[in-house]
Every structure is written in C-alpha cells, then in structure tokens.
C-alpha positions in Angstrom: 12.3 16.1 -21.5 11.3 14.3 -18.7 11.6 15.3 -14.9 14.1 12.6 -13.6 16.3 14.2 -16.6 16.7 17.3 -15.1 18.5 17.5 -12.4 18.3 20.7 -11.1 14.9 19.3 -9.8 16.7 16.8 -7.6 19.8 19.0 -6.8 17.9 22.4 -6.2 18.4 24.8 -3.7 16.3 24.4 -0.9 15.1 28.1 -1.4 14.2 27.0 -5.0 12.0 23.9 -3.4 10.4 26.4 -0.6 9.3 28.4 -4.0 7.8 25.3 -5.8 6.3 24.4 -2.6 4.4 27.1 -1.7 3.2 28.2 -5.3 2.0 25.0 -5.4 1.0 25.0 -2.0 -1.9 28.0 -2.6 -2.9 26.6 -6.0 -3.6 23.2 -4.7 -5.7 24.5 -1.2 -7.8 26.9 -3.8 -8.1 23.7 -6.2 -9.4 21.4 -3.5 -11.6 24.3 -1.8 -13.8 24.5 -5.0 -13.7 21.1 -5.8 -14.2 18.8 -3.0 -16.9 19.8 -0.9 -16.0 17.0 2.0 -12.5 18.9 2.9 -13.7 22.4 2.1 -16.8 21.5 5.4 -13.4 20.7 7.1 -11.6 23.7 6.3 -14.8 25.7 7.1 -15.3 23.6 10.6 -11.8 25.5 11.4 -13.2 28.6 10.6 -10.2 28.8 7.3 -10.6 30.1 3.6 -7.8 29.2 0.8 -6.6 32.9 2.1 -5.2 31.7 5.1 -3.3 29.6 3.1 0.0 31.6 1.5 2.7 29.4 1.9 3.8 26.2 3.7 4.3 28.1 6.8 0.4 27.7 7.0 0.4 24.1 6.1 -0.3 23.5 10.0 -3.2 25.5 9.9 -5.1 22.8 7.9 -7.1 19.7 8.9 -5.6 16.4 8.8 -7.2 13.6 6.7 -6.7 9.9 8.0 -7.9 7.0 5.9 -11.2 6.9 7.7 -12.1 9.7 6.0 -11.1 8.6 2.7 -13.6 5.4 3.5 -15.9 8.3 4.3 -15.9 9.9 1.1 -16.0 6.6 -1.1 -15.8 6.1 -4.0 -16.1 9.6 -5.0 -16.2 12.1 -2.1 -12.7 13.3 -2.1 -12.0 13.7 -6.2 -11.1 16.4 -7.2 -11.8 16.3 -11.1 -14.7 15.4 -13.4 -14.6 11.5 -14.3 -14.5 12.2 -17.8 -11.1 13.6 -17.1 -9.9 10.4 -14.9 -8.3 8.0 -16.6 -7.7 5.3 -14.3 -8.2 4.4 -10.4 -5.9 2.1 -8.4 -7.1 0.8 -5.0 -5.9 -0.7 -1.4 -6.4 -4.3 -0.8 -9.5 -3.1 1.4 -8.5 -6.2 3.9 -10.3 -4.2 6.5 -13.3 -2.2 6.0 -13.9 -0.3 2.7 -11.2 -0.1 0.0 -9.5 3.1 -1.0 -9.9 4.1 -4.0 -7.6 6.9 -5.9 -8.5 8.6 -9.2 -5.8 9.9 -11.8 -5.8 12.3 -14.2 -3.2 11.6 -17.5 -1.0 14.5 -15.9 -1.4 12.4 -12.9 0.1 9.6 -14.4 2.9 11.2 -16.5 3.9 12.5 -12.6 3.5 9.3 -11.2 6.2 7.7 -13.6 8.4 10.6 -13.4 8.9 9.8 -9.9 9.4 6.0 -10.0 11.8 6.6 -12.6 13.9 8.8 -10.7 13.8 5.6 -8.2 15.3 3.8 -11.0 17.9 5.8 -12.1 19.0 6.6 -8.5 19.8 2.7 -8.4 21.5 3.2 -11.2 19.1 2.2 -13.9 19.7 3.6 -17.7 18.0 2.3 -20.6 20.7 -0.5 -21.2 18.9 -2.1 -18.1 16.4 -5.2 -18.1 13.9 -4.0 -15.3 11.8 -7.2 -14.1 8.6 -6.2 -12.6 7.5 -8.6 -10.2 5.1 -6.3 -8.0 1.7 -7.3 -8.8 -0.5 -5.6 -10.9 -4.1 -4.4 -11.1 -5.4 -2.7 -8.5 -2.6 -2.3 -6.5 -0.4 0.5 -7.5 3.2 -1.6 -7.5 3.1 -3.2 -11.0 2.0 -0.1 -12.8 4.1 2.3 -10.9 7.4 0.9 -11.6 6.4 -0.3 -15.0 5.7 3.4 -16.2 8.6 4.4 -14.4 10.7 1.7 -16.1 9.2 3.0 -19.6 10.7 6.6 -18.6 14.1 5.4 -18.3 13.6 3.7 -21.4 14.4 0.2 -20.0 13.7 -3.5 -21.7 10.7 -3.7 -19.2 9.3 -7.4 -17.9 5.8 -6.7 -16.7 6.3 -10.2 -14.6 3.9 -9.1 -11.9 4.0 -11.4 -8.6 4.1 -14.8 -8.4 4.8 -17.9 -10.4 8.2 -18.5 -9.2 9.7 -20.4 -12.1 8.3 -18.6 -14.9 9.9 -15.8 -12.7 13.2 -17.5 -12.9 12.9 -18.5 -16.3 12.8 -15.0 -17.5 15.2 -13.5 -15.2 18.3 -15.6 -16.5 17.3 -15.9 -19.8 16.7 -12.0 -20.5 19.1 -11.5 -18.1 17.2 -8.7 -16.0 19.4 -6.2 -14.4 17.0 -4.7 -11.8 14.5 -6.8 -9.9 11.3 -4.9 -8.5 9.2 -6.8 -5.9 8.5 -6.7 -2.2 11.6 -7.3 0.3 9.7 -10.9 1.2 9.5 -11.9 -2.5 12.8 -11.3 -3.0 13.9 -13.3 -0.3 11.6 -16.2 -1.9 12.9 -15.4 -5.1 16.9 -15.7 -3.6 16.3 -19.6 -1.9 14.6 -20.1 -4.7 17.7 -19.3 -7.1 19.8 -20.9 -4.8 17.5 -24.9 -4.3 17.7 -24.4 -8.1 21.8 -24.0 -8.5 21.2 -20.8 -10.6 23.0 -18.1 -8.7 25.8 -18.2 -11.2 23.4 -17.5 -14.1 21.8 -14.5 -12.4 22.9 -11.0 -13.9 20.7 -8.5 -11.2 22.5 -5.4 -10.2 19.8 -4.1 -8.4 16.6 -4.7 -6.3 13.9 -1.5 -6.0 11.8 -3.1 -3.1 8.7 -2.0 -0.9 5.1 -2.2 0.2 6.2 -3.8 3.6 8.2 -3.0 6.2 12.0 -4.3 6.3 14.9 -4.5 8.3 18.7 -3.3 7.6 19.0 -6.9 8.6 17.0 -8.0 6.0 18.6 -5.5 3.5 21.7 -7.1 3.7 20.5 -10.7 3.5 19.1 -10.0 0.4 22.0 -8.0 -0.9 24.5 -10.7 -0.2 22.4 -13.8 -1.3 21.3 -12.4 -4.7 24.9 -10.0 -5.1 22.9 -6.7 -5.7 22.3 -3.4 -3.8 19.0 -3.4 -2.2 17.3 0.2 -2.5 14.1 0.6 -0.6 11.0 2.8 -2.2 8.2 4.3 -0.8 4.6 5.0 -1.8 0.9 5.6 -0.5 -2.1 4.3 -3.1 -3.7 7.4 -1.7 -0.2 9.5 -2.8 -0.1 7.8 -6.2 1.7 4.7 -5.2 5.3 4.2 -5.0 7.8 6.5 -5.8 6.9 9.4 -3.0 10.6 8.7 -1.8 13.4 6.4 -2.5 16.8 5.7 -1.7 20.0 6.8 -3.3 23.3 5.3 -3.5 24.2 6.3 -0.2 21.0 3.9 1.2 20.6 5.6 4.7 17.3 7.0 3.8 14.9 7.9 1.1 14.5 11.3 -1.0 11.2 12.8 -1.1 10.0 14.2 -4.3 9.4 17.6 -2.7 8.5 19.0 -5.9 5.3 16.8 -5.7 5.0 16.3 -1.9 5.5 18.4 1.4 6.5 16.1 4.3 5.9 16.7 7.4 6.7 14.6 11.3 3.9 14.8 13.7 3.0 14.2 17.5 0.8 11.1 16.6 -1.1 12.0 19.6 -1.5 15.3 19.9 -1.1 16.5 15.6 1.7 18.5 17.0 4.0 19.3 14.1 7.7 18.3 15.6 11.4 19.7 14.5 13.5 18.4 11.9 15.3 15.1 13.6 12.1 14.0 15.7 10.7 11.0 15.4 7.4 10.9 15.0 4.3 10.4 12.3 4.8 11.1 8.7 2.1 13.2 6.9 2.2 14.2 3.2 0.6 17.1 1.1 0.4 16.1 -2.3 1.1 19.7 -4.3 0.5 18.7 -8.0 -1.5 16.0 -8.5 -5.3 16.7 -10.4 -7.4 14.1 -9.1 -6.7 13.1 -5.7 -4.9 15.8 -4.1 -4.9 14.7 -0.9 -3.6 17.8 1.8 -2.3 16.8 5.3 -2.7 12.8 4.8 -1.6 10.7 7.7 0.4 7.8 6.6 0.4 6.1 9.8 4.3 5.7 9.0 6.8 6.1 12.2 9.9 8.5 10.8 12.2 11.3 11.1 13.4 13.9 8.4 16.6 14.7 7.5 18.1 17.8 5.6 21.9 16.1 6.0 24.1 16.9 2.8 24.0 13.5 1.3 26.8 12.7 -1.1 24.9 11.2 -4.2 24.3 15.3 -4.6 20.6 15.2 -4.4 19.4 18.1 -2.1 15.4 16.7 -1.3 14.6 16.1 2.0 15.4 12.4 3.0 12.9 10.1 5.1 14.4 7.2 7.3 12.8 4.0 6.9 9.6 3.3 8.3 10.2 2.2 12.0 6.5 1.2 12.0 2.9 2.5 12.3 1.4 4.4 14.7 -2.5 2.1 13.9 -0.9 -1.3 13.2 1.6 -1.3 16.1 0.4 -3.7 18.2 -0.2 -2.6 22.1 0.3 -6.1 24.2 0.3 -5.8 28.0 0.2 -1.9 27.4 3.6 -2.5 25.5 4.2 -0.8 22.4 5.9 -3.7 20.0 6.6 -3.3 16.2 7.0 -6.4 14.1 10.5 -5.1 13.2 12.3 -5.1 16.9 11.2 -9.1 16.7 12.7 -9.5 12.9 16.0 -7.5 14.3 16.4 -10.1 16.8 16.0 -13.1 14.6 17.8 -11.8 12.0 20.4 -10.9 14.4 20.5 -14.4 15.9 21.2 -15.8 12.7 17.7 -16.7 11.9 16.0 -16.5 8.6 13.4 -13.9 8.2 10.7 -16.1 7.9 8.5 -15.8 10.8 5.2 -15.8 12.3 3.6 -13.2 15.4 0.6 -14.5 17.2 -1.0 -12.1 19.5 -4.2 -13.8 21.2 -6.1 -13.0 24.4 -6.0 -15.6 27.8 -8.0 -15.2 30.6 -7.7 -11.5 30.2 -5.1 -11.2 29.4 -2.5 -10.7 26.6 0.5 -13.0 25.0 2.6 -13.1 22.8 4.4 -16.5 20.1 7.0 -16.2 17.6 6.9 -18.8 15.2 10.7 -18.8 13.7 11.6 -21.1 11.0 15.2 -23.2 11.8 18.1 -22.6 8.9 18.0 -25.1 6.6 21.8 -25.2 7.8 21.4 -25.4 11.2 18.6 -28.1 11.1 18.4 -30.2 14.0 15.7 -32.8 15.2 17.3 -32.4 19.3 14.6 -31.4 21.4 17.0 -30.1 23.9 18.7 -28.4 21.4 15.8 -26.8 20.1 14.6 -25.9 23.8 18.2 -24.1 24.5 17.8 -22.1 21.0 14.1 -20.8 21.9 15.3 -20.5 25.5 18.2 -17.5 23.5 15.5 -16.5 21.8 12.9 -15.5 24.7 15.8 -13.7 26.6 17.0 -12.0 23.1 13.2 -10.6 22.6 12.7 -10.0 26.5 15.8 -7.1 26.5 14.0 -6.0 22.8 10.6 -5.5 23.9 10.4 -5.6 27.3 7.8 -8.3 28.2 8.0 -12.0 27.7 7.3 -13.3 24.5 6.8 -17.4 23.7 9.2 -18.7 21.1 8.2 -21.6 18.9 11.3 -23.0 16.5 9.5 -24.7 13.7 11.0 -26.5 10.6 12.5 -25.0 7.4 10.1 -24.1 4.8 7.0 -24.8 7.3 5.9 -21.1 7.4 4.1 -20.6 4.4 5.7 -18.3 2.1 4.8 -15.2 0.3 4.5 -14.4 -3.1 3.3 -10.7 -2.4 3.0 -8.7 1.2 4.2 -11.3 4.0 1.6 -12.2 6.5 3.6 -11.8 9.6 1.4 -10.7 12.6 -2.2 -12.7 13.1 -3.9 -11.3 16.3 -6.5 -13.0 17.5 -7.7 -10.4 19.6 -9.6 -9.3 16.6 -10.9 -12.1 15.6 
C-alpha cells in the first residue's frame, strides 16, 4: 500500500519523525559523501566526515548549497546515482543563467507521487474525483507531479497541461472535473473566463491544488468565491522533486511538510544562522530519501516560519506558512525591501483585480517605482478625474505598505496581458 494510505505516517509522533529523520539523516550524508564528489570537497573544506553526522542535531554542521552551485555542477555534478539507473530529469525554466537540472531514480518517482497524492487527498480527493491537470508539462515538474499523484489516488486524471483556454473549458464541464490543478494566476484566467462565457452554473470543481507562484490570502479567496471551491496551496522545489514538499490541509493556515522525505529548517538569510521555531526567516530543505538528487541543506530562497501548532485535520508534520517572498528576488528599491505581495494585498484590498504589473527602472540615479493596475470590468470608467482620485488612493494605500512612494498607473480591463502559466508581474529594468 501506498504512503498517503497510511496514516500513521502523517499522524506520527513527533518522536517517531525525529527517528525517521535521523536514520535517514546518516544514510543520506554517507550516500552523498561517496557519491558526489562536489559536496563531499565541501564537507572536507569544513574539515567534516559522514561521522560527524549522527542525527539532525548535526544538520547545522553541514554546508549549505544555493542554486549557484547547482549551475556549478551542471548537468551532472551533483547526482548521486549512475545514469543507467535515472529514469527521468525534469528542469527549471533556466530564464536566468544555466538551467537546473534534477535526475530521478524509479524509487524517486514512486516518492514523488506519494507526496502529491497526499496533497490530493488532504483536499479531499478520492478516486471518485476528476482531477484536471492544467500545470504544464515537460520539463517543468507541475504536470507530471500532480498527474502521478492523481494516479495514486486513483483519480479519472485529465493530463490538460496549461493553456488553451476553451479546450480547458470544454473538458472541465463536460467530464465534469472535481479538482482543478494549475497556478493561482491561471485559475483566475480560467474563473473570468467561466464567467465572459455564462458557464459558472455548469462547473462541478470542488477544489483547486495551486502553486509555482507566489499568492495572496487575498487572492485565495477571490478564487474560492468566483469558481465556489476551497483553494489549497502546494509547494515544491524542481531541485526537491517538484511539488508536493508541503501542502495545505483543510484547516488552510499553512502547509504540511513531508518530514518523512524532507527536514526543514528557518535560517538567518544573512548570517546561515539556524533561528527557533516561530521565526521568520529563510527556508532550507534536506531531502532524506531521494536516490538521485539528494540535495542536503538547499536554500530555497523562500521567506517563512515553522509551526509545530496542533492542527485539527490531525496531521502531526510540521506546517510551513506561505511564502512571504524571497530573500534573491525581493526587490531592494531606494534601499527598501519590497515583495510583490505587500503591492497585490493592497490592490486586492482596494477592490482591485489581481492583475497587475511592477516596473522597477533606474532615473538619474536613482530608483522608482509603477504599478500598472487593471480597472474592474465593474467599475470601468473613462473620467480622467476619476481615474486620477483612484491612483491618488492607491499611491497613499502602497506609501503606508512599503514605505516609499510608488507611481500608480490605472489601465483598462483586460489590457495587462494575461497568463496562461507563471504571471509576469515584476519587469525591472535595472537589469536590463
């Protein structure tokens, strides 16, 4: 029987995790210290052996590795197992430098699934369910990571992948899918899609398992009420496996880590300090039983806390909050830190729909700072004075958010272009 099955893996004692963990722990420091010459330099750089490594009290002990090392070691520098026993690679979308590439073993896989499938049936998914897929596949590890998962559960699975709206629609009323997996944005694309097209009375979704971008409560419940489902986020790192590291529960106020396959911890993303349960702070993962790519002390980038709170759905794995952005594609502007988010609370907040556009560029020295926000298709108006008192709401609304002045552009509905996979939502110009 299949993990997600059992749930005294997702209910177990946290002494009975500490045990998995650091068995697993020693096995997987000794495994990547004879087979991946690139960390073991780094172990020996800190003067360790795999015998100062007994349990996950030593995990600190360890060098970090950040995705420049993984563009490093490309293609082959960090895996951990002979190609003839690789079955598959996904990759990143390599937009900036070299692409990451991450090798799987068949055990590998059958782990992979086991985990997105647990994100499935924690939003309520049985094999009654229709699952639509509309993550893209390939490369990228969304399509095949909830499509394996999907199979686990033993769902009617449509392998949709992104784009292609009405075929997208087509299928989802006449199969009648259950649980829609895509992005947050898509979703939204997919909702005022439904809704131009009069078929929100025809749709039969239940559920939404979305990721691969960052996204607000805001936007959570925008989605929720204009396609009538609970909106469960998902989690995942290509160089982790993909998604299904964590994912949220019924409760929704945070996702479950898989701590049987990962050890999570919160850093100091200036110093690599390790910081106490509740901190806020980077997320790094050690990834404990996969064959290939067993990454140890990888630094997402991701902005989190922890939490070991008693959550009522009964599972007992560590829970990670949302991501409240990154610690590399945070952007600094007047020696401000500013997420993307904190400007999507405010419009969202305002009333305005999440589609938006942040322009960063560079002006005689010096920094600024334009929102493009679309108008409501419901609260169009062609007033310039009227558009010049809702951008003036807008500028004061993201001054007490961020701190600094940002310009505010109101555009027309439906002029930002939309997105059929990860949103485009910050261009800066400052690297261009």
């Amino acid at each position: 029987m299949a993990n997600y099955y059992q749930p005294e893996i997702e209910t177990a004692s946290r002494e009975q995790i500490l045990a998995w963990q650091n068995e697993r722990l020693v096995k997987q420091v000794q495994h990547v210290w004879d087979n991946v010459p690139y960390y073991r330099a780094k172990m020996e750089e800190k003067g360790l052996t795999p015998a100062d490594i007994q349990s996950v009290d030593d995990l600190h002990k360890l060098p970090f590795l950040t995705k420049a090392d993984l563009r490093d070691a490309y293609p082959y520098g960090l895996c951990a197992m002979p190609l003839s026993e690789c079955v598959r690679i996904q990759s990143t979308s390599g937009t900036t430098g070299r692409r990451v590439v991450a090798f799987y073993t068949q055990h590998d896989l059958d782990l992979w699934e086991d985990c997105c499938a647990r994100a499935i049936v924690a939003a309520g998914g049985t094999k009654e369910d229709v699952v639509q897929v509309a993550y893209g596949y390939g490369l990228f590890t969304g399509g095949p990571g909830l499509n394996g998962g999907s199979h686990r559960v033993g769902c009617l699975t449509l392998p949709m992948s992104s784009g292609n709206t009405e075929r997208q629609l087509q299928f989802m009323t006449d199969l009648e899918a259950t649980i829609l997996c895509c992005t947050p944005s898509y979703a939204q694309y997919l909702a005022e899609s439904i809704e131009e097209a009069g078929l929100r009375d025809k749709i039969k979704l239940k559920a939404g398992i979305f990721g691969a971008e960052a996204w607000s409560e805001e936007m959570r419940q925008d989605i929720e009420n204009r396609l009538g489902i609970k909106a469960y986020d998902i989690y995942g790192l290509t160089e982790t496996s993909g998604p299904g590291v964590s994912y949220e529960c019924c409760e929704q106020t945070g996702m479950h880590i898989n701590e049987d396959h990962f050890i999570a911890e919160i850093i100091n993303p200036e110093t690599g300090e390790v910081l106490p349960e509740g901190e806020k702070g980077e997320l790094v993962f050690t990834s404990i039983t996969k064959e290939a790519f067993p990454l140890l002390r990888y630094r997402t980038r991701d902005i989190c806390v922890l939490s070991r709170k008693k959550c009522s759905c009964g599972r007992t794995h560590v829970k990670m909050s949302k991501p409240m952005g990154r610690s590399d594609d945070m952007l600094i502007i007047k020696g401000v830190n500013v997420f993307p988010s904190q400007i999507e609370t405010v419009l969202l907040e305002q009333g305005y729909p999440p589609n938006y556009q942040i322009i960063v560029d560079r002006v005689n020295h010096s920094d600024t700072l334009e929102v493009l926000v679309e108008m409501a298709s419901d609260k169009f108006s062609d007033s310039l004075a009227e558009i010049a008192e809702q951008e003036k709401q807008l500028v004061g609304a993201l001054k007490a958010m961020l701190g600094i002045y940002a310009k505010v552009r109101i555009v027309s509905p439906k002029s930002i272009t939309r997105s059929e996979g990860k949103a485009v939502r910050v261009i800066d110009k400052r690297k261009i």
